[in-house]
N, C-alpha and C positions, 0 to 999 in steps of 0.2 A: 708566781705560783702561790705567792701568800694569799691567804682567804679563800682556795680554791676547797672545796670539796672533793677529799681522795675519792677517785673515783677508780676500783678495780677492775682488769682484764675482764675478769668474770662476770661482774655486772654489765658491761660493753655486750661480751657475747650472752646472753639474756636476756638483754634488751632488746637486741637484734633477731635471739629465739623469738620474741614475741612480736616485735615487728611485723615478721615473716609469716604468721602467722594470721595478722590482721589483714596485711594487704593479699596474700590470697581469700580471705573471706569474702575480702571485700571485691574481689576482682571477679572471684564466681560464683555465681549467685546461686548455690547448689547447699544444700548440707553436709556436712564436712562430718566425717568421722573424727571427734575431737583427738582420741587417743593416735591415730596414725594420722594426722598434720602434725602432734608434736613429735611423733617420728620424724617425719617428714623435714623437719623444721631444723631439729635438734641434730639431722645428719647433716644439711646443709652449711650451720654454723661450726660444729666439730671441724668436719671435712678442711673447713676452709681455713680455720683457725690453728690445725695442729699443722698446716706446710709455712705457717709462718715462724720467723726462728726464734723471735721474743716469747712462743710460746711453748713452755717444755711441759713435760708428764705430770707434774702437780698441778699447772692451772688446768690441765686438762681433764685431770681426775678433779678438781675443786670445781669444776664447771659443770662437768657432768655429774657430779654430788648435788651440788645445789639446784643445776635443771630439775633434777629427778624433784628434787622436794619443793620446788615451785609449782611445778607443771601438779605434783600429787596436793596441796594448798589449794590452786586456784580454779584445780580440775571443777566439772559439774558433773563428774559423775564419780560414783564410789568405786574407788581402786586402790590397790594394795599394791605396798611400795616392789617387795620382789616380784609380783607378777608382771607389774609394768617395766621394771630394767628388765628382765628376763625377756618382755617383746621385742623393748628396743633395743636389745643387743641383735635379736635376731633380724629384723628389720631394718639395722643398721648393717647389718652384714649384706641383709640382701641389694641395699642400693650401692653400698660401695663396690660386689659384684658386678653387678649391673654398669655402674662408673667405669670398673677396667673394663670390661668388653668393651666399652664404647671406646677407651685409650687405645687399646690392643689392636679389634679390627679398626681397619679404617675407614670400613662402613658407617660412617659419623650417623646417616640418618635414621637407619633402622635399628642401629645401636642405644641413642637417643631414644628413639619410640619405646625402646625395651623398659628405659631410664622410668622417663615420662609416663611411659603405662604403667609402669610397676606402683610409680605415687601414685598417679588418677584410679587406679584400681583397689589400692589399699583407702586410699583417703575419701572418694565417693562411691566405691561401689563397681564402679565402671571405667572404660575408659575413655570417654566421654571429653574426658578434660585436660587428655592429652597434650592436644595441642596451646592450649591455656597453659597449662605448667609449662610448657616449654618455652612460651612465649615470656612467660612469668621472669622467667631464669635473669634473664637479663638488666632486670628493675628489683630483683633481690641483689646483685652481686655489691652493688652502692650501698644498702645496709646491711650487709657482713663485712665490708669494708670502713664502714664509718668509725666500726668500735678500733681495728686496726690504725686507722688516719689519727684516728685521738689518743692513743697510745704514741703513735710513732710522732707527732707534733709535742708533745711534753713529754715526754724523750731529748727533742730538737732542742726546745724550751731550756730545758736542765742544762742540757749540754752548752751552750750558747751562753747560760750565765755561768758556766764552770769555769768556761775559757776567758771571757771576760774579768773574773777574777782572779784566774791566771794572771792573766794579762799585765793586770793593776798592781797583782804584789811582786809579778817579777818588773814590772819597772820600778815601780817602787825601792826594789832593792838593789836594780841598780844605781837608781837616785845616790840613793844611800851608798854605794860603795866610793862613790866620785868623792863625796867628803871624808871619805879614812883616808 
């Protein structure tokens, strides 16, 4: 892990913000409401990041700090910081709604459609692209997993040389106790 560059939880999920947001660009060939795809985007990676256990309430809150001032940075449109958390809380609320229905009943499909039109209707207008988002779902879960994988691999990493030096100093010092 010498010469590695630290790379933070938070940058991982960022990255994966931004990801998610090309390969839908790229996948519908529509104009995209910039501010609600990084809704969009930004519930996706939350959602998924906060049921994992390595990640508690400060990278959560440091993720969503830093989104907010990336996404307001690299925006192309002029926006203001409290108006934009102020949407995407509310817009956050509304697909995680949306997400329990879908858990709740077990109507999976027209629950989903609820899901999926809720983004396709914020993010183009319409719901048009319903079934594309839905389709989508599937080729996003790989990058909000990827930052996860490289977390929990140098994790492994660390671990794996802890015990190996375990290893070494308690024989070692059993070596050593054989000559007293």
């Amino acid at each position: 892990m010498e010469g590695r560059k630290k790379i933070r939880i938070i940058d991982l999920m960022i990255r994966a913000e931004e990801k998610i947001m090309q390969k839908i660009q790229k996948e519908i060939q529509d104009t995209a409401n910039e501010e609600e795809l990084y809704y969009y985007a930004f519930y996706l990676v939350n959602s998924y990041y906060e049921k994992l256990e390595f990640v508690n309430e400060k990278v959560e809150s440091a993720y969503s700090t830093k989104s907010l001032n990336n996404y307001i940075k690299t925006s192309f449109n002029d926006v203001e910081n409290n108006l934009i958390l102020k949407n995407r809380t509310e817009r956050y609320e509304g697909y995680k709604m949306r997400e329990w229905l879908q858990i709740e009943n077990d109507d999976r499909s027209s629950s989903m459609a609820r899901f999926y039109g809720f983004g396709s209707e914020n993010i183009y207008g319409n719901s048009l692209h319903m079934i594309t988002l839905t389709a989508l779902y599937s080729e996003l879960i790989p990058i909000m997993s990827e930052g996860a994988n490289t977390v929990l691999n140098t994790l492994k990493e660390a671990l794996d040389k802890k015990i190996i030096e375990n290893k070494e100093s308690s024989l070692i010092a059993r070596i050593k106790s054989l000559f007293k």
